[in-house]
C-alpha positions in Angstrom: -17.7 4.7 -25.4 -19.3 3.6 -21.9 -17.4 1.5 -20.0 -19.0 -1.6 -19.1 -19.3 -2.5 -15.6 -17.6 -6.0 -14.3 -19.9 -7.2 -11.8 -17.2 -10.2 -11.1 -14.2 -7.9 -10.3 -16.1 -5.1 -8.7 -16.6 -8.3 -6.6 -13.5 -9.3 -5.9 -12.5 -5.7 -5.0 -14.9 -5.3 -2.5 -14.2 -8.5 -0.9 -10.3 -7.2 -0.8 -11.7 -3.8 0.3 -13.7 -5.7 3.3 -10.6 -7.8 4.2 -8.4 -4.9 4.0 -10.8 -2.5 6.2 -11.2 -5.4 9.2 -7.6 -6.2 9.7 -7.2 -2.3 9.8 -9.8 -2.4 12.7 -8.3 -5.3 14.2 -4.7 -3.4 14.3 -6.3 -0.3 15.8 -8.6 -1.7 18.0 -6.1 -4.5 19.3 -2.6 -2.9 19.5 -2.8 1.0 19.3 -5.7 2.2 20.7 -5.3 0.3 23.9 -2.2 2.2 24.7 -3.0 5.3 23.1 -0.4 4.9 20.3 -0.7 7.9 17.8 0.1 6.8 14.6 -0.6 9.8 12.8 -3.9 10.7 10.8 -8.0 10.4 11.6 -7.4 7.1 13.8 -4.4 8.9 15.6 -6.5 12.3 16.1 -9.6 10.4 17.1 -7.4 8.1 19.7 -6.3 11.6 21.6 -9.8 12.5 21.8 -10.8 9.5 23.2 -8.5 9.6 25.9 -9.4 12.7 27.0 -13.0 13.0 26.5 -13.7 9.5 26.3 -15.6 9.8 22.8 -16.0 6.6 20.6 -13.0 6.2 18.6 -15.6 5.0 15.3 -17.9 7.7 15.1 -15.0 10.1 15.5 -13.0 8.9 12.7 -16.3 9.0 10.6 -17.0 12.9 10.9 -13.7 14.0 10.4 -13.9 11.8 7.3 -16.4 13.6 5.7 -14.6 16.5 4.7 -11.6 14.2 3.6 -13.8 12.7 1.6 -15.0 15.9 0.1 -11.1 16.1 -1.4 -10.9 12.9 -2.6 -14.3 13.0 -4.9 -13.0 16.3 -6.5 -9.1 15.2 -6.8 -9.7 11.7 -7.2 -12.5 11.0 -8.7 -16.3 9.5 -8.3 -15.4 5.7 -8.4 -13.0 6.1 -6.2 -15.3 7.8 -3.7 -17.8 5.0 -3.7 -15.2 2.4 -3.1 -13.9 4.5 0.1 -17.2 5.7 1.6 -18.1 1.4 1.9 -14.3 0.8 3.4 -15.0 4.4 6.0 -18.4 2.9 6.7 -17.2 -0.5 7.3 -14.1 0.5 9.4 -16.0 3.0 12.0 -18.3 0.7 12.2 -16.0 -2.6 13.0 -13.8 -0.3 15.2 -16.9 0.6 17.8 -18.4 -2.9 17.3 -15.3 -4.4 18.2 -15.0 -2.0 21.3 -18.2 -1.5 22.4 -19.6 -4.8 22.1 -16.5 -7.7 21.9 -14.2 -5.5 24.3 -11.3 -6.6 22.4 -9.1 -3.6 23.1 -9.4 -3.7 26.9 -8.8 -7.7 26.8 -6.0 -6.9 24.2 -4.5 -4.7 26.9 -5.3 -6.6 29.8 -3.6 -9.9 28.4 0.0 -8.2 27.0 0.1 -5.9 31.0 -0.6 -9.2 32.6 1.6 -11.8 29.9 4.0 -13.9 31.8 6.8 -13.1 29.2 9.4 -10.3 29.8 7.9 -8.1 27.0 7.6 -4.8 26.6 3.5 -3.6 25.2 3.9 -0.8 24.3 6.7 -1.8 21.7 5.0 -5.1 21.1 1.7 -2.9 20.4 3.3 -0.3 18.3 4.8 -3.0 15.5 2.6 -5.4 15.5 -0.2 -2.7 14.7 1.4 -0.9 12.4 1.9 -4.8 10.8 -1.7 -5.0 10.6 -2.9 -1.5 10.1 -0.7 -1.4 7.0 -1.4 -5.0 5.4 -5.0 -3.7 5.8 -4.5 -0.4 4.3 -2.7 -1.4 1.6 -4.9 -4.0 0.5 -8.0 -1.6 0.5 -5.3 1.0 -1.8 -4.0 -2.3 -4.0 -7.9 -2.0 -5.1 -8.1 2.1 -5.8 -10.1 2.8 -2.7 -9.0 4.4 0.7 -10.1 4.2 4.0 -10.4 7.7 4.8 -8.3 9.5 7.2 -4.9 11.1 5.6 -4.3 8.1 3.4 -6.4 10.3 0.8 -4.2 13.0 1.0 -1.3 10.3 0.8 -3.1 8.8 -2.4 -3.5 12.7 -3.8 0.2 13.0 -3.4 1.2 9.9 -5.1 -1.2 11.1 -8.1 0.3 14.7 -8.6 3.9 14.2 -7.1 4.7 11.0 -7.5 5.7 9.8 -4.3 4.6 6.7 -3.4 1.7 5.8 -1.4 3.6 4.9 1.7 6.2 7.5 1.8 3.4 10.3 1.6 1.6 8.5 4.3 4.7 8.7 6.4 5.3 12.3 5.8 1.6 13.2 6.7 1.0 11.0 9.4 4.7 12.1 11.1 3.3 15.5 11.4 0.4 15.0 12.9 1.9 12.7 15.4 4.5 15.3 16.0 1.6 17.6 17.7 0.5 15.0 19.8 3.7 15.1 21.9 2.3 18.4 23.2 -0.3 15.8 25.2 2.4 12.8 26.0 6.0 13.8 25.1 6.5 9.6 25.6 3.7 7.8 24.0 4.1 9.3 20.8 7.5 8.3 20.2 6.0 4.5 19.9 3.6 6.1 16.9 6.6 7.1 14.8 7.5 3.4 15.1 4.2 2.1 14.0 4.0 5.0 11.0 7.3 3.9 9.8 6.2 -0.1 10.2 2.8 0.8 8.5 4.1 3.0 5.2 6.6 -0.4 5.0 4.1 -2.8 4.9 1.8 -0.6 2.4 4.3 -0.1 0.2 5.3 -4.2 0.3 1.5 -4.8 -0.4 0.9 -2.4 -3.1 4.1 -3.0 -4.8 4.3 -6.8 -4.4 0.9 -7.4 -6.1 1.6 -4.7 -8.8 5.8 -5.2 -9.3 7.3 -4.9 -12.7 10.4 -5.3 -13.7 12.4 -3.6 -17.0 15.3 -6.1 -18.7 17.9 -4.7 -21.0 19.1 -8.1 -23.3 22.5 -7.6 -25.4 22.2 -10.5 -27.4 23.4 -11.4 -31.1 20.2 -13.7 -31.5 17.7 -10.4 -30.6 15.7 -11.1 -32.9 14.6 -14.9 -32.0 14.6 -13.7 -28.4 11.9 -11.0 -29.2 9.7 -13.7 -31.1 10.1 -15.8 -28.7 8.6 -12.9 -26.3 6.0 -12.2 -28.2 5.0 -16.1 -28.3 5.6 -16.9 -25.0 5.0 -14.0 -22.5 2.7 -11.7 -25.0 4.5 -8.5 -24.4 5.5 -6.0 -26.6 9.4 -5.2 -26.9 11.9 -2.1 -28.0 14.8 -2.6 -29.9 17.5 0.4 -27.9 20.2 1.5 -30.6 24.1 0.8 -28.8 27.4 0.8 -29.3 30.1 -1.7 -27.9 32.9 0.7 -25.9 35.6 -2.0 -26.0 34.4 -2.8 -29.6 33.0 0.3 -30.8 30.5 -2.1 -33.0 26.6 -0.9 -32.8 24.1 -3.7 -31.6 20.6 -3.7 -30.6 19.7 -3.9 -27.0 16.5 -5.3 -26.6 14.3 -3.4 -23.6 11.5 -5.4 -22.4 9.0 -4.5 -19.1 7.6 -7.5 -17.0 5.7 -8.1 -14.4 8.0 -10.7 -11.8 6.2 -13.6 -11.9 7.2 -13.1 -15.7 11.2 -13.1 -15.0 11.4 -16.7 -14.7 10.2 -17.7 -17.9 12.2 -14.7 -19.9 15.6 -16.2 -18.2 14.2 -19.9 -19.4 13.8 -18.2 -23.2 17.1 -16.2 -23.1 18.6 -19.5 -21.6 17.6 -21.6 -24.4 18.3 -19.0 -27.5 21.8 -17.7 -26.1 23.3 -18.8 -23.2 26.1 -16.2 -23.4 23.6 -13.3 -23.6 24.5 -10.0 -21.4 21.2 -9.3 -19.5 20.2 -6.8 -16.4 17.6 -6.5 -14.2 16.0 -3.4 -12.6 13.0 -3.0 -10.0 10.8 -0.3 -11.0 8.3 1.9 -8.6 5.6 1.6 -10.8 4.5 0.4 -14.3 2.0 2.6 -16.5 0.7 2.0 -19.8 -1.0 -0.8 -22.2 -0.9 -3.8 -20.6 0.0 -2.7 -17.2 -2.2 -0.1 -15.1 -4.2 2.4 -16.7 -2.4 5.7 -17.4 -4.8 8.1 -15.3 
């Protein structure tokens, strides 16, 4: 069947998307480009140029986009394409408007050289825009989009290796910082700071929005817990077959996966069924199936 199209959450993802791309701006055009801080992919490539040939650091980013973009229609698919041609757009554009026009990256620069504090810019420029770069980035991936550059090839990784979205950034965008140390052996150095700040902050967006969590319950009273599951938090439960080692007596251990907002109220309902219940907790990397994402 056709899927219908939400107009009200296509919505609300291109209003993330649009927050997402402008902080990304902002963190370029306010803490890395003023000091020429390679952080790896398009932006980093497009910041070289720029200091040498003096070329606009937007409309750069945009044509090498085009043939990233090229790989993410065929390996990623149509709807994601739209999604990241409006977030390229929008962030080449903001990027040059907020040069070009505002000036923001040469009053950026010109208030941390001239700041009154003991601080060092360059340091203060390299974390601070990998903070904002990443929060931005990772709100624009939270909602299946990309804002061109090598973060497509770090969502094509995720997809067919599964690595996660910020480690595969990091690996890419290491490398191509790595060859601009043939231009400033010093300079770059301060790039593999913000690339390592920047796949952090991605992966603490994506993850924290989308975190699950997978609870093993040995309980006598299983069976009250899991209808008290099924009332309560609406998810679907598996009954694990174990044996006591001390006892050598086989019980069921109940296997349940939540989201963490959800933990709360499962330790409430375990609470009030059997307080003396053995339960454990473990973090997963990523949550797949009916009532979770969509396997893709």
């Amino acid at each position: 069947m056709e899927k219908r199209f939400d107009f009200k959450k296509e919505t609300v993802n291109y209003i993330i998307i649009t927050i997402g791309t402008l902080l990304t701006a902002l963190g370029i055009v306010l803490f890395l480009d003023p000091f020429s801080i390679v952080a790896g992919g398009v932006s980093g490539l497009a910041i070289v140029l720029k200091s040498l040939f003096g070329w606009w650091l937007g409309l750069q980013m945009l044509i090498y986009n085009v043939i990233l973009f090229a790989l993410g229609f065929w390996l990623l698919g149509v709807g994601f394409g739209f999604k990241s041609i409006y977030a390229a757009l929008l962030l080449s554009f903001s990027i040059d408007y907020f040069e070009q026009v505002w000036h923001l990256d040469s009053k950026m620069k010109s208030l941390l050289l001239n700041s009154n504090f003991n601080i060092d810019p360059l340091l203060i420029s390299a974390i601070y825009g990998g903070v904002l770069a990443g929060i931005g980035i990772g709100l624009v991936i939270w909602r299946n989009a990309s804002t061109g550059g090598t973060d497509i090839i770090a969502m094509i990784i995720n997809k067919y290796f599964h690595i996660s979205t910020g480690k595969g950034l990091l690996l890419v965008d290491t490398l191509v910082t790595m060859s601009a140390f043939l231009i400033n052996p010093i300079v770059p150095m301060f790039g593999v700071i913000t690339i390592f700040v920047t796949s952090k902050m991605i992966d603490t967006v994506v993850e924290g929005f989308e975190a699950t969590r997978t609870v093993l319950v040995i309980s006598e009273k299983y069976d009250k817990i899991k209808e008290m599951i099924f009332e309560k938090l609406d998810r679907g439960v598996t009954f694990l077959e174990g044996e006591g080692g001390y006892t050598s007596k086989e019980r069921k251990i109940l296997m349940v996966v939540l989201t963490r907002r959800e933990i709360g109220e499962l330790r409430r309902i375990i609470k009030n069924v059997d307080d003396k219940a053995f339960v454990s907790i473990f973090p997963n990397s990523e949550t797949l199936g009916y009532g979770f994402k969509r396997l893709r």
